[in-house]
N, C-alpha and C positions, 0 to 999 in steps of 0.2 A: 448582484443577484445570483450571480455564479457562484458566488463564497458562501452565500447563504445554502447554495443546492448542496455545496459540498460539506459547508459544517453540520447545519441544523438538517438540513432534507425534510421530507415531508415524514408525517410520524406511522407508525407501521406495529404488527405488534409482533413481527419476527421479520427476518432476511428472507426475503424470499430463496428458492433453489438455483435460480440461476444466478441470484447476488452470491452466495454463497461457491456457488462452483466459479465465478471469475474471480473471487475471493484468493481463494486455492491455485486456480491457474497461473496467476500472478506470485503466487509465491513459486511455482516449479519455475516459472519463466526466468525469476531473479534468480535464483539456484544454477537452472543454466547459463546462467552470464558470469559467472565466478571464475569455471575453469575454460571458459572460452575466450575470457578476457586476457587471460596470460601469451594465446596468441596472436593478440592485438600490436604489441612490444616488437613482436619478431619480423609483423608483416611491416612495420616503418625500418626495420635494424637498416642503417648503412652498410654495414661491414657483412652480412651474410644476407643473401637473396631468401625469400620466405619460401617455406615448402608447399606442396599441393595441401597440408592437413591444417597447417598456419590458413591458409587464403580459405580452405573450407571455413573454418572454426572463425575465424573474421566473419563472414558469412552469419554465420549461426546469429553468432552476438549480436550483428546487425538487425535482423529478420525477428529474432525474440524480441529485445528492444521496442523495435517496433508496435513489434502484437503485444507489448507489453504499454504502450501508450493508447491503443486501440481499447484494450479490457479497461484500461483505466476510465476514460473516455466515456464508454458505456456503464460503469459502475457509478459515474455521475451521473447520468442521463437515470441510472434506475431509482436513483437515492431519491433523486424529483417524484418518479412517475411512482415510484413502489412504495418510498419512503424508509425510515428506518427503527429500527424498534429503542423503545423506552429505556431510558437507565434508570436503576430502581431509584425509590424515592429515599430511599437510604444512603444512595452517592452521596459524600461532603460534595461544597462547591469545588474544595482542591481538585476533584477526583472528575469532576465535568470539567473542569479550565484545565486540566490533563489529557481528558480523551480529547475535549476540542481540538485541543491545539498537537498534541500525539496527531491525531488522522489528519488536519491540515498539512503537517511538514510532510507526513508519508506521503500524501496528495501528490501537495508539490514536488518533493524530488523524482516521485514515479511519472510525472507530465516532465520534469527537465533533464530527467538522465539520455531518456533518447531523443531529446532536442537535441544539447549538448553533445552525445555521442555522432549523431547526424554532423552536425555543423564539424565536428574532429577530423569526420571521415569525408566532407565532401568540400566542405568551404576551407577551412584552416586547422591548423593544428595548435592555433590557438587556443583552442578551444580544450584540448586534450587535459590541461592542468586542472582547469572547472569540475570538467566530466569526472577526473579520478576524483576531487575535494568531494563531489557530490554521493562519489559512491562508498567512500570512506562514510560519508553522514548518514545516507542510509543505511548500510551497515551496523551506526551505532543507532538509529534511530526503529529500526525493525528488533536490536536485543531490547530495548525498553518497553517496545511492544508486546512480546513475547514472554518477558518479565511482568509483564500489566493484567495481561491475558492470564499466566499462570496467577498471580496472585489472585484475582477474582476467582480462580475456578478453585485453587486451595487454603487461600488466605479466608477470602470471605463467604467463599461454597456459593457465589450465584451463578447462574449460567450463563454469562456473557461468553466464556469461551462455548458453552456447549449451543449458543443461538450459531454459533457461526460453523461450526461441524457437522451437527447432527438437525438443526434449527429447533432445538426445542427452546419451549420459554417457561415456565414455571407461574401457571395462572393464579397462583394462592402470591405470587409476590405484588407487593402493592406499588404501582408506579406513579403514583402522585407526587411530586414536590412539595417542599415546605409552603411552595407559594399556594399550593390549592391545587395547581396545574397541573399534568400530565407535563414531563421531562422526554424530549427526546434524545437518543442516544447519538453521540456524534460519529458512530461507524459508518 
């Protein structure tokens, strides 16, 4: 039932402003975990004891992380309650079995990055090898995103990147499926 909040959601006919702005916050949040993660490295080094700016910056990473599982968290709760708007009826199926499965993995990595980073820094360091594998995949899996997003707003001129900016939707576009249906969007 949870796969279902998070794939399909309930149907909507734009993002609302607050989907939208945890949208965004979540991407500054990953942003700062890039160069905060480099003094992650320094604060385990054997060989030289970490600085006041290393244990800060550890810090940071940690607490974004977090509020970075937190927005997630609620960005599923809104998908339920708010829903999420239509992919036009013009998407091939490739282009739905895309976004589905595109926002499933970002899902998931953004719920296991700060599990994972958690378990690094509290339980094992076992865990460290995971946490880097997962943030290498999200990495590649947010350029495909970004890559996706651009092609819809210039490739094929619809507003799916601009429901998520600005939340406009384009009421002349028609959002029915092949099947007769209304199509919800898997963002």
């Amino acid at each position: 039932m949870l796969l279902k909040w998070m794939i399909g959601g309930r149907r909507a006919t734009g993002y609302s402003a607050l989907q939208r702005h945890l949208h965004w916050a979540v991407v500054l949040l990953c942003l700062v975990q890039i160069p905060t993660a480099w003094a992650i490295e320094r604060t385990h080094s054997p060989l030289l004891p970490p600085t006041a700016v290393d244990l800060f910056l550890h810090r940071i990473h940690a607490w974004s992380g977090w509020i970075v599982l937190t927005f997630v968290l609620a960005k599923v709760v809104l998908r339920y309650v708010h829903g999420v708007p239509f992919l036009s009826a013009h998407a091939s199926p490739i282009v739905r079995w895309g976004s589905k499965i595109g926002h499933t993995v970002l899902y998931g990595l953004l719920f296991a990055l700060p599990i994972t980073g958690t378990g690094a820094m509290f339980v094992s360091s076992a865990f460290a090898p995971f946490h880097r594998l997962l943030s290498w995949t999200l990495l590649a899996t947010v350029i495909v995103h970004v890559a996706a997003a651009l092609w819809h707003h210039f490739i094929r001129r619809d507003d799916v990147l601009l429901r998520m900016t600005v939340g406009s939707r384009n009421e002349n576009q028609q959002t029915v499926g092949r099947s007769g249906q209304q199509q919800p969007d898997s963002r």
